[in-house]
N, C-alpha and C positions, 0 to 999 in steps of 0.2 A: 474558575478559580479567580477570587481578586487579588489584585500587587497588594502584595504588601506595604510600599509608598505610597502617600495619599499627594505625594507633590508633583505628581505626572499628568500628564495629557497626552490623547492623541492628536496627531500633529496630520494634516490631507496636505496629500500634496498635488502637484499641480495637472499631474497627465493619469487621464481617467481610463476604465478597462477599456474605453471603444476606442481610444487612442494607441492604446497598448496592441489589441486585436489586429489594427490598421497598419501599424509598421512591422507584428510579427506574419502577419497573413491567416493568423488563424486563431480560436478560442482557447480558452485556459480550463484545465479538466483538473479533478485527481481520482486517479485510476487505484484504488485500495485494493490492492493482491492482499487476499485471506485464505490459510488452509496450514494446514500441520504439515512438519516440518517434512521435507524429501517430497512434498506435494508437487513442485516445480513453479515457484511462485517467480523467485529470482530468476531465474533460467526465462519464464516467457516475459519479464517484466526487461531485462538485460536484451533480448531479441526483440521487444517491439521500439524498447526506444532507438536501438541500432538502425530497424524499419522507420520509426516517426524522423529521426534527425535525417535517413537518407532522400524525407520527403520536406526538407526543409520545416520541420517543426522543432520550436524549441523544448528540449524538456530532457528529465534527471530522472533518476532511479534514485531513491530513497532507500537501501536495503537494511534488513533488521541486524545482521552482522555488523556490518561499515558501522552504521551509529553508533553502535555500541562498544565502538572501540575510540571513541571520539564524545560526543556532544554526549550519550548515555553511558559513558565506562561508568559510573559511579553506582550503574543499578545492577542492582542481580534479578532475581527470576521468582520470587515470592510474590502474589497477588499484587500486592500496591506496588509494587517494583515495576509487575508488568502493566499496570493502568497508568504510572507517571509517564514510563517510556514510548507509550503510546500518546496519550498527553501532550509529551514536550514532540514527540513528532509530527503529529495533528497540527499543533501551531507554527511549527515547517515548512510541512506539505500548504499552508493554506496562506502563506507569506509567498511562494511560490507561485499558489495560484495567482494572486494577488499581479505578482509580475508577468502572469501572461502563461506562464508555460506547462506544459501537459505534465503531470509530478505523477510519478509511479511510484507508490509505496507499496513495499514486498516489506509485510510481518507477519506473524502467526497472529498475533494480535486474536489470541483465543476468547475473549469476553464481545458479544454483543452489545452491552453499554457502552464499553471505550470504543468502540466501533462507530457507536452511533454517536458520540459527545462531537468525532471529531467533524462525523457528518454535520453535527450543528452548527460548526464553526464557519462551515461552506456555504455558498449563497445555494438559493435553491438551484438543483440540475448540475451544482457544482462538483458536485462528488458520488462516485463508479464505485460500486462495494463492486469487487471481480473475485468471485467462491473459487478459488483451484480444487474443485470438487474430486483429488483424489483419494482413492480407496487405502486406508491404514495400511493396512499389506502390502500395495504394492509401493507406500513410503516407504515401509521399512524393510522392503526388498532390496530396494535400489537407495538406504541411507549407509552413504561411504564415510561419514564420520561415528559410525557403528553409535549412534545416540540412543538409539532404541532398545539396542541390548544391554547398555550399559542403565536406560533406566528402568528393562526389567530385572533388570538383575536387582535393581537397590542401589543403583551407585549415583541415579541423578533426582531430585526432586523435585517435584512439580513439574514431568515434563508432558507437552499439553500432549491428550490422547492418551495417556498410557498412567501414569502416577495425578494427572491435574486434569479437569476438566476442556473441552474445545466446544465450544457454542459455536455450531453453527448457524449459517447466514440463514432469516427466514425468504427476503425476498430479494434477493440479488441483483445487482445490473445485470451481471454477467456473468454465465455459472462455465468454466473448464474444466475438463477430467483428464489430464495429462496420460493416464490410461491406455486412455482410445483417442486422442486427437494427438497429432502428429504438432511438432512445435511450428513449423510453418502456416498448422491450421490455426494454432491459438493465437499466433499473431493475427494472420489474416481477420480471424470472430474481433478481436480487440480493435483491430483498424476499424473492420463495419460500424462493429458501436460508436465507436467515436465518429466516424462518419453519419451516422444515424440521429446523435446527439445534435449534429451543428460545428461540434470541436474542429473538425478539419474536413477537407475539401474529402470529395469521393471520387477516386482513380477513374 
């Protein structure tokens, strides 16, 4: 998307990523949690950053909740609602990067295009699609704000899996099934890969 203002620049400033790298100790990732909703995206994305900060790495949870009661209260849940809000998130997550720190973004983020725009916005190896590849049932076994039944019922629209479509990831960084890995495990798979990446050191 271009500004609107045509009287802007960008402005560099003086301390570049291998400086930033050198005084945090470690590289700049964003970790993109994807999957429908009770998937457990928030849950391992809230446990790895508790694991990365207790290893001295800098970095934030991005949740799709939190924002949107904040920087995206203005959007609701219609198609372009859900591509803005990812949109204005993606350029977030990637200011973040920018300063160095490991960004965990947890959204359903149901469209593969907005998925991939934000990916574009990332330098290359910058950005982690991470699939919470669990099974609808057992989201909506274990969804305690009952959203599933109220959207089969009729009572919510467009909600992704059930009334609106969810595009899943074709080639993932990191695929989890909250299912059958234990939350301990899905931290640990997310450390590796970032270990794997270069992102941060390996225990």
């Amino acid at each position: 998307m271009e500004p609107v203002s045509r009287n802007i620049r960008r402005e560099e400033g003086l301390v570049s990523a291998a400086d930033r790298r050198t005084a945090l100790g470690h590289g700049p990732a964003t970790l993109w949690f994807t999957g429908l909703s009770g998937s457990g995206k928030s849950t391992v994305a809230f446990a790895l950053e508790q694991a990365l900060l207790a290893r001295g790495v800098a970095t934030y949870v991005l949740d799709g909740d939190n924002v949107r009661h904040g920087l995206n209260a203005d959007l609701g849940f219609a198609p372009d609602d859900r591509a803005e809000n990812v949109r204005r998130v993606g350029h977030v997550a990637r200011l973040f990067h920018d300063a160095g720190l490991v960004v965990l973004a947890s959204f359903i983020s149901p469209y593969r295009a907005d998925r991939d725009a934000v990916r574009a916005l990332h330098p290359e190896g910058g950005f982690h699609e991470v699939f919470v590849d669990t099974p609808i049932e057992v989201c909506e076994a274990r969804d305690v704000k009952g959203l599933y039944a109220r959207a089969r019922a009729g009572e919510i629209d467009g909600f992704s899996g059930v009334s609106a479509p969810y595009e899943a990831p074709d080639a993932p960084e990191l695929r989890l099934d909250t299912s059958t890995l234990a939350l301990d495990a899905c931290v640990d798979a997310a450390l590796a890969h970032l270990a794997a990446a270069g992102v941060v050191g390996s225990d």
